[in-house]
N, C-alpha and C positions, 0 to 999 in steps of 0.2 A: 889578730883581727882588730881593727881601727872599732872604735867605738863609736854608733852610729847614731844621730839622733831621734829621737822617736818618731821626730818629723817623717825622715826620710825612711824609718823601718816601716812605717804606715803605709808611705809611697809605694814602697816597693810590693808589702799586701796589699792595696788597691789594686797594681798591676796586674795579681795572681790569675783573673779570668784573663785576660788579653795574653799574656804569656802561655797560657793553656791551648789560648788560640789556637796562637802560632806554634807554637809545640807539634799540635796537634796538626798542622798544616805540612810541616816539615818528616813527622811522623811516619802519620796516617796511621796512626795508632793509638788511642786511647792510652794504654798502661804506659807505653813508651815517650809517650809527651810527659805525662804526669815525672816521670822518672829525670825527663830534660829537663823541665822545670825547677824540679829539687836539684840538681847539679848548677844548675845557672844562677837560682837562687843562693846556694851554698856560694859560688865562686864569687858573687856579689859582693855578698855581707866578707868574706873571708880576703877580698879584694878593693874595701871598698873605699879604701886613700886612693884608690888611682879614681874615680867617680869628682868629676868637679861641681861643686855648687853651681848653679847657675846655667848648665846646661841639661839637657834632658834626659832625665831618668828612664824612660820610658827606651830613648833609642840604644841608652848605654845596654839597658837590659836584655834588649831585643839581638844585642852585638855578641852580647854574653853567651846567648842563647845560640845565635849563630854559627858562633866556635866551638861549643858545644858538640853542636849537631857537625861538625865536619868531624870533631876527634872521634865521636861514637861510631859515622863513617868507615874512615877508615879504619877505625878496629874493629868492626865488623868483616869490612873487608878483608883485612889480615887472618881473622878465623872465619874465613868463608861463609859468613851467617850472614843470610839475607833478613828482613824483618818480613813477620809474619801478618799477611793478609787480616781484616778483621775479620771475626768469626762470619762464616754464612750466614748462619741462627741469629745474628745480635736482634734481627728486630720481628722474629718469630712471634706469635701472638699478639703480634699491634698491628690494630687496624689504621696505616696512615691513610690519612688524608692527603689532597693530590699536595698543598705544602710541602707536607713532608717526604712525601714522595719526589718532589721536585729536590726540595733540600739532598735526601740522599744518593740521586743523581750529577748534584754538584759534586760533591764529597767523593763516589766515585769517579770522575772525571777528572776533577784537584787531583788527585790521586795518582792517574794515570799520567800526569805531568814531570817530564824531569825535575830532578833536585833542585836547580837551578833556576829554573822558572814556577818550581812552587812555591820558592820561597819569596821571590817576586813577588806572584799573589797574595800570600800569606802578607806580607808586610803592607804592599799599597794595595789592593784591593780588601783585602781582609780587613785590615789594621788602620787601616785610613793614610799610613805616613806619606809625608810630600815624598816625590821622587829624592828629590835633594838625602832628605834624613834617609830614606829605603837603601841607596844606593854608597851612602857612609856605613850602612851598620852590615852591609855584605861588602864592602872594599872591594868596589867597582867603582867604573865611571858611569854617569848619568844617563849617557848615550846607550853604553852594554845594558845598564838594566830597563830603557825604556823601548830597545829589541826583544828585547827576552818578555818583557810585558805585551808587547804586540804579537811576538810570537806565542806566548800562553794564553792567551786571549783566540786568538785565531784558533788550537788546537784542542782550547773548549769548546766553541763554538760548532767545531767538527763532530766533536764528540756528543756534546747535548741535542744536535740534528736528531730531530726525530726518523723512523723510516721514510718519509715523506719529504724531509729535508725543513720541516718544522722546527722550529727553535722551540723549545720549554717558554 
């Protein structure tokens, strides 16, 4: 392991909530984001002579995270284990307000989004990143991910309709 500047150990703790995020985007799972995190983190610091100064920590990390999430994939896949739903109960004795009732409606519906287009979300709508960096840290072209953005967009939109055909 490359011996890293405090600078940049700093940087990469800064990141820890954003990469949680998006862990958690890609997820949908609380323990199991936490888990991507610590692997993406670990592969960082343990890889981090290929990281250039002067470019962005943030997408490198997000790219890390990305690859991550495709090997946990397919090895899942491989032992037939699907990832487990959050609990029913998680939010059992709270009284949300319509926010957060709204809030856990999105998270739901994210949810309900293929692999491929949550992680779209996760990175540009979540995350903020330009199209440009979004579609480097999943190795696509710009065009694929700003379908797939249109197309998850649209597929929320369906989904958050009220009975009514009300939007939230």
């Amino acid at each position: 392991m490359a011996d890293l500047s405090p600078t940049v150990r700093d940087d990469i703790a800064a990141l820890l909530p954003r990469l949680r995020r998006f862990g958690r985007t890609l997820a949908r799972n609380s323990e199991d984001a936490d888990d991507l995190v610590q692997i993406a983190v670990e592969r960082a610091l343990t890889h981090s002579h290929q990281w250039q100064p002067g470019t962005r920590l943030d997408s490198w990390m997000f790219r890390i995270m990305q690859n991550a999430w495709i090997d946990e994939s397919r090895a899942r896949a491989r032992r037939q284990q699907t990832f487990v739903e959050e609990e029913a109960g998680e939010n059992v004795g709270v009284s949300p307000n319509e926010a957060q009732m709204d809030a856990i409606a999105v998270r739901k519906a994210v949810a309900q989004l293929n692999d491929e287009q949550r992680a779209v979300v996760g990175l540009v709508l979540v995350e903020g990143l330009p199209y440009k960096e979004a579609a480097d840290v999943l190795g696509i072209p710009i065009g694929t991910l700003t379908s797939r953005l249109a197309r998850a967009r649209e597929t929320l939109q369906a989904l958050l309709a009220g009975p009514t055909g009300e939007r939230l």
